[in-house]
C-alpha positions as CSV (number, residue, x, y, z in Angstrom):
1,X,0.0,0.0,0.0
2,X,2.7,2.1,0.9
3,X,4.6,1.8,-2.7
4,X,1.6,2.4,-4.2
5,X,1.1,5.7,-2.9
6,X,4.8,6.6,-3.0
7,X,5.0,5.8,-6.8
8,X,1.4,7.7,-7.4
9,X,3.1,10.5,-5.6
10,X,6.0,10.0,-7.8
11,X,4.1,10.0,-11.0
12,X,1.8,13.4,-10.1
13,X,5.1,15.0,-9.1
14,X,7.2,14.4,-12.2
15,X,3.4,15.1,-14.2
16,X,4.0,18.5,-12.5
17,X,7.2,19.0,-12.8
18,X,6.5,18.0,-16.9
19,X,3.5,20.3,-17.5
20,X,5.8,23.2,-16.0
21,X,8.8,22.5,-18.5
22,X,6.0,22.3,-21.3
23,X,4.2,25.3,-20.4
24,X,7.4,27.7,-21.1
25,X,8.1,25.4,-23.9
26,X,4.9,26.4,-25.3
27,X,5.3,30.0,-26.9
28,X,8.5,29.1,-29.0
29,X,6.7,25.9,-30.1
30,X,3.6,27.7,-31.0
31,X,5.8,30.4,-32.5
32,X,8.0,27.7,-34.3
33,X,5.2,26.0,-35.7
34,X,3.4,29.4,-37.2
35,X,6.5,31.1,-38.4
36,X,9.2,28.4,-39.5
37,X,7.4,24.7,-39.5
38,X,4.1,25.7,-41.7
39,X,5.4,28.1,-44.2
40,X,8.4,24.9,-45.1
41,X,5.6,22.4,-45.1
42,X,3.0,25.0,-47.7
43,X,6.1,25.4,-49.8
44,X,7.0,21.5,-50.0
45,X,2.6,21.3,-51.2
46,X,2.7,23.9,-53.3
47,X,5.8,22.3,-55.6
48,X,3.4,20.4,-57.2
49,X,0.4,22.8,-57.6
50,X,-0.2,25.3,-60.4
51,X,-0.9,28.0,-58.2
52,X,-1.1,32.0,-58.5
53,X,-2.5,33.0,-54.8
54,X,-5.7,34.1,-53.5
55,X,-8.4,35.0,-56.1
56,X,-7.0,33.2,-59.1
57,X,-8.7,29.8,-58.3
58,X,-8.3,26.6,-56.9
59,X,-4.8,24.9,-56.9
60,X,-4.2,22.5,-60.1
61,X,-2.0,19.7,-59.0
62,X,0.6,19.3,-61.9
63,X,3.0,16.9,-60.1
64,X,6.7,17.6,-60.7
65,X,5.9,19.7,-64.2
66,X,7.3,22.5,-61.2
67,X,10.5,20.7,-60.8
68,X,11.0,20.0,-64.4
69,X,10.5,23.4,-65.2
70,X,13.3,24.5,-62.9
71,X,15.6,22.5,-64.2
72,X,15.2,23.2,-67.6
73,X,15.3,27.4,-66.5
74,X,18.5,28.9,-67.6
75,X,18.0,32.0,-66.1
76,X,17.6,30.1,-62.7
77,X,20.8,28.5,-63.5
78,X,22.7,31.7,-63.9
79,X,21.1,32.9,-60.6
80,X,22.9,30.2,-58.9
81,X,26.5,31.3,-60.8
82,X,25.7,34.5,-59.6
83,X,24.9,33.4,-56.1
84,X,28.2,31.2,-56.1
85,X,30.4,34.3,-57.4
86,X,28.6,36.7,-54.6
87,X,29.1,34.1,-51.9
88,X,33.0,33.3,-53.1
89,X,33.9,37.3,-53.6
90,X,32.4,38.3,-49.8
91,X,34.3,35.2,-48.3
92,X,37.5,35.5,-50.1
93,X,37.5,39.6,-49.3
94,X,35.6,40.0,-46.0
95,X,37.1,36.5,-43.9
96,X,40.7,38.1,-44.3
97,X,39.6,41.6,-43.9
98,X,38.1,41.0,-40.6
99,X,41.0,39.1,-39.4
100,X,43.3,42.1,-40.1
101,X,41.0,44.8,-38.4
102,X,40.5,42.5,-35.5
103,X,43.9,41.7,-35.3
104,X,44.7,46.2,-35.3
105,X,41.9,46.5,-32.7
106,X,43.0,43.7,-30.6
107,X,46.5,45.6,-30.1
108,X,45.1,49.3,-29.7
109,X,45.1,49.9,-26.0
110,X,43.4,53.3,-26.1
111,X,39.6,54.0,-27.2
112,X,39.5,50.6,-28.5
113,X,35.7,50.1,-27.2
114,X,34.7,53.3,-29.0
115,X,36.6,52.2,-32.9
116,X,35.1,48.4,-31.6
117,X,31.6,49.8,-32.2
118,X,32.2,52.2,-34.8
119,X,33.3,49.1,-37.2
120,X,30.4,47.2,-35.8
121,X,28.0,50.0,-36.6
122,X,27.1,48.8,-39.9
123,X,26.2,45.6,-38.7
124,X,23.3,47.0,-37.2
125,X,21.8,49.4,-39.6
126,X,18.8,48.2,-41.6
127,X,19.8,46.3,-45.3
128,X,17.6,48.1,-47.0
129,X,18.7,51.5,-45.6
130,X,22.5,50.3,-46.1
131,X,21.4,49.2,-49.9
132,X,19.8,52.5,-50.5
133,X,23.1,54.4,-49.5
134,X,25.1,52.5,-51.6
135,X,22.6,53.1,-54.6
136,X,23.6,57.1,-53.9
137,X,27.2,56.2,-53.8
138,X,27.3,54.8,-57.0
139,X,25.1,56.0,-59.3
140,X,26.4,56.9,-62.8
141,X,24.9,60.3,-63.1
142,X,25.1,62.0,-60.0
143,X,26.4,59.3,-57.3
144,X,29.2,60.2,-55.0
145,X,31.9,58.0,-55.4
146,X,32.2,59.2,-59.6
147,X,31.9,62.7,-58.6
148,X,35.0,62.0,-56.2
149,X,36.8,60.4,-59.3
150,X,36.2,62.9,-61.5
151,X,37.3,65.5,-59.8
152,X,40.4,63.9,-58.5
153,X,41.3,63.0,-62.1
154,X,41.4,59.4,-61.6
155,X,38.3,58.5,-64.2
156,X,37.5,61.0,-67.6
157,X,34.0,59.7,-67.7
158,X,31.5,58.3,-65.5
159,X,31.6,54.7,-64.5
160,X,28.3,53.0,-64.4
161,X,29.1,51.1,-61.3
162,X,25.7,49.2,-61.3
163,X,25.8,47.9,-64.6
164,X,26.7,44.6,-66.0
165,X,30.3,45.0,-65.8
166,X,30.4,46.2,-62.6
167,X,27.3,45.7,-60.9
168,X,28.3,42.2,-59.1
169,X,31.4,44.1,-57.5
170,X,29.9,46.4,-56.1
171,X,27.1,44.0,-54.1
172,X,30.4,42.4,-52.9
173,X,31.8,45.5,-51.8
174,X,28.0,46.4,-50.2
175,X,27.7,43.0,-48.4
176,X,31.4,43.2,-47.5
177,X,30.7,46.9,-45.8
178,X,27.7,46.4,-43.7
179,X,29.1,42.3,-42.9
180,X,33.1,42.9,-41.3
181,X,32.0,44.1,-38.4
182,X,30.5,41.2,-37.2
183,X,33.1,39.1,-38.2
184,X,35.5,41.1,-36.7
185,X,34.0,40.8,-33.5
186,X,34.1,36.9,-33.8
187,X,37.7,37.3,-34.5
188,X,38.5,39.7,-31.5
189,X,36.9,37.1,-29.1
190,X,38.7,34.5,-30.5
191,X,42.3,36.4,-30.3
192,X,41.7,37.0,-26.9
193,X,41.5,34.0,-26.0
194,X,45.3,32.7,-27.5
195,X,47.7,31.7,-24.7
196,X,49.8,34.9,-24.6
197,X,52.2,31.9,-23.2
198,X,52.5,30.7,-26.7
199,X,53.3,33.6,-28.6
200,X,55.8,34.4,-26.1
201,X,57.5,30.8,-26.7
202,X,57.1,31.9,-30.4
203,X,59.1,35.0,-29.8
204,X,61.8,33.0,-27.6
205,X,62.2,30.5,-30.4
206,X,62.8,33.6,-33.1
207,X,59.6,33.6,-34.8
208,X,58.7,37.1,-36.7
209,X,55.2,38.6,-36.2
210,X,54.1,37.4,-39.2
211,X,55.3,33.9,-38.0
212,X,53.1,33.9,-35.2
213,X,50.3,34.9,-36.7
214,X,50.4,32.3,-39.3
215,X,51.6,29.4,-37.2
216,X,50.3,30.3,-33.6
217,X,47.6,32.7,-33.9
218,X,45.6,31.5,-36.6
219,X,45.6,27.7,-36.1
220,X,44.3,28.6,-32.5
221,X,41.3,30.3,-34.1
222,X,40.4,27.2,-35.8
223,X,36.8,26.4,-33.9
224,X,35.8,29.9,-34.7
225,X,37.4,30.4,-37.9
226,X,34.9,27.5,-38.9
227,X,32.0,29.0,-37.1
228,X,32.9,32.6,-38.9
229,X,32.9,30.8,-42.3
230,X,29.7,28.8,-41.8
231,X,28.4,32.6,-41.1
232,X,29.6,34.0,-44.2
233,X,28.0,31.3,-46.5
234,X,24.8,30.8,-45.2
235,X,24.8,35.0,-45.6
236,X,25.4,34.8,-48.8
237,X,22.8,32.2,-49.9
238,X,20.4,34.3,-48.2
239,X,21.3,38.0,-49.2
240,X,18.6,39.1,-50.9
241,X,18.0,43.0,-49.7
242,X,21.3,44.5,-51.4
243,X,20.2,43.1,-54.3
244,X,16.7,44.0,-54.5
245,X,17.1,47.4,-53.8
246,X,20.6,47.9,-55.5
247,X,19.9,46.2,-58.9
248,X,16.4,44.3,-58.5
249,X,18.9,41.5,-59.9
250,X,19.8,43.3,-63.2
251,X,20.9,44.5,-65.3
252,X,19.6,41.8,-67.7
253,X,20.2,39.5,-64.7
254,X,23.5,40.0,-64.3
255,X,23.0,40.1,-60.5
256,X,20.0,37.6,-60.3
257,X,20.5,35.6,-56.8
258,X,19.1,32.8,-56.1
259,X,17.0,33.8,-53.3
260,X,15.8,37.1,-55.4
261,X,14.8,34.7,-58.0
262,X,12.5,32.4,-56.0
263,X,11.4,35.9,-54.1
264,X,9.8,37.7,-57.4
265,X,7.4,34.7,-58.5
266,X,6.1,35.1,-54.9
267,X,6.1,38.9,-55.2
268,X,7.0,40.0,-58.6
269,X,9.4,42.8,-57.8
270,X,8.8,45.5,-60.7
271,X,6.2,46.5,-63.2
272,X,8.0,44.5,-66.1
273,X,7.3,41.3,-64.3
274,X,3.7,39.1,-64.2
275,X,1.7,40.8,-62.3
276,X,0.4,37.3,-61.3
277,X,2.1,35.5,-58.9
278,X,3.3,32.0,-59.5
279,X,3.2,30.2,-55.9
280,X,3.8,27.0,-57.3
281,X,7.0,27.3,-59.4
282,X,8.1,29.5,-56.7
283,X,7.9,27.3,-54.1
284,X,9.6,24.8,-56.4
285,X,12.7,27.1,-57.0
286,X,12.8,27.6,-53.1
287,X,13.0,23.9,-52.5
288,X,15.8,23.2,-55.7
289,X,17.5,26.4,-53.9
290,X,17.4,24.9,-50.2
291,X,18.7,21.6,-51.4
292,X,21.8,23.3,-53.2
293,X,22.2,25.1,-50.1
294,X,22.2,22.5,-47.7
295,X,24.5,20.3,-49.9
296,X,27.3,22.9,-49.7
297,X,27.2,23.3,-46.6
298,X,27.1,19.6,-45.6
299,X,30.4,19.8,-48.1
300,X,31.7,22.6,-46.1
301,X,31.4,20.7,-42.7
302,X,32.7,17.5,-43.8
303,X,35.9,19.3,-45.0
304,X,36.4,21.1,-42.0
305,X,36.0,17.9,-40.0
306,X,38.8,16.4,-42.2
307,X,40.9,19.3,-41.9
308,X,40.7,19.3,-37.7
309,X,41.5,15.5,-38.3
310,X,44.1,16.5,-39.6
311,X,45.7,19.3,-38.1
């Protein structure tokens, strides 16, 4: 009688003690469900309607005539060329940039905090604010950046920096701008915590500056090197307010992203475009984009995992 009650005792009290953990569970379920786990599992339906929204008719299931259509889309194909070349120009420029800065910052002793935040600044303001400055900066005809060169007699003629020649650099130098200072912070944190013990052994044994901060310094950042670069690709995969407002992903879609692409048949972007959404073939150049997505970045983890194995 008396281990009954004990275990019924036992039972209500880890029912309680349950019910409590669930109940502050609940909002981020509730809010995980509505915001992230129904709009994946409407996009994974919709691949294989024929769809254009509310007020154009039922869905018409068309099976994977979606899929088929993405893969036979050139211009879809040339968005992820231009997505590659984005996401390979920010790394290669902003991974080494924010090493260097953080590397300065980390050996100022004086107002430090104060040139900390000014980097980080542009972390913080709003893409589409920091795409619309750029758009001033660089416009052909009366942007900042050719007056500047004009006057300083280093162009003869304007340079249309957001055409097709030019127009990709100068997302990369956009993305780069308004994404070190995050980096950077990453990389100060990590410096900080190098065993000055180590670089002073360095130092005993002869080693130069650059020395230590090839063989000591930056094989110690290793766990948040990786972390940094995971950052920096997902970023780019996703980038898709510079583009918008800088180019809309022209000219002649030069710039075309892959996320921009998917975007417009969701919410067609300009005047030039149908003004009738397609959900369906949206939603399957989401899921062709996700996949391509996730497979580099399973590549780029099992690389770095063979890499630590290594090293």
């Amino acid at each position: 009688m008396k281990e009954t009650i004990s275990r019924n005792l036992r039972i209500k009290k880890t029912l309680k003690h349950n019910l409590q953990t669930y109940s502050f569970l609940l909002p981020n379920l509730v809010l995980f469900t509505a915001c992230s786990l129904y709009p994946v599992v409407w996009t994974l339906k919709y691949v294989f309607y024929q769809y254009g929204g509310y007020g154009t008719g039922k869905p018409i299931f068309v099976g994977i005539a979606n899929l088929a259509r993405v893969f036979r889309d050139k211009v879809y194909w040339e968005s992820v060329l231009h997505t590659f070349t984005y996401g390979f120009g920010k790394v290669l420029i902003i991974i080494p940039l924010a090493f260097f800065l953080a590397f300065l910052l980390n050996q100022q002793k004086r107002g430090n905090g104060i040139t900390q935040s000014i980097m980080f600044l542009p972390t913080i303001m709003s893409s589409a604010v920091m795409g619309l400055v750029f758009y001033l900066l660089f416009n052909a005809y009366n942007g900042e950046v050719n007056k500047y060169l004009l006057e300083s007699g280093i162009i003869s003629r304007p340079v249309n920096w957001l055409g097709k020649d030019h127009a990709m650099k100068t997302l990369i130098l956009t993305a780069v701008w308004g994404g070190v200072g995050n980096y950077m912070v990453y990389f100060i944190a990590g410096i900080q915590q190098v065993s000055e013990d180590a670089i002073e052994s360095a130092r005993i044994d002869g080693a130069g500056k650059l020395q230590t901060i090839w063989y000591i310094i930056v094989p110690m950042l290793g766990p948040i090197l990786k972390i940094i670069m995971m950052l920096a690709i997902t970023s780019a995969f996703n980038d898709i307010t510079n583009v918008m407002v800088l180019t809309e992903g022209g000219p002649n879609n030069a710039t075309m992203v892959m996320s921009l692409y998917g975007y417009r048949y969701f919410f067609p972007i300009s005047a030039a475009e149908a003004t009738v959404p397609q959900y369906g073939y949206g939603a399957a150049v989401s899921v062709v984009s996700a996949a391509i997505a996730g497979v580099v970045t399973v590549i780029y983890l099992k690389v770095s995992r063979k890499l630590d194995d290594i090293y």
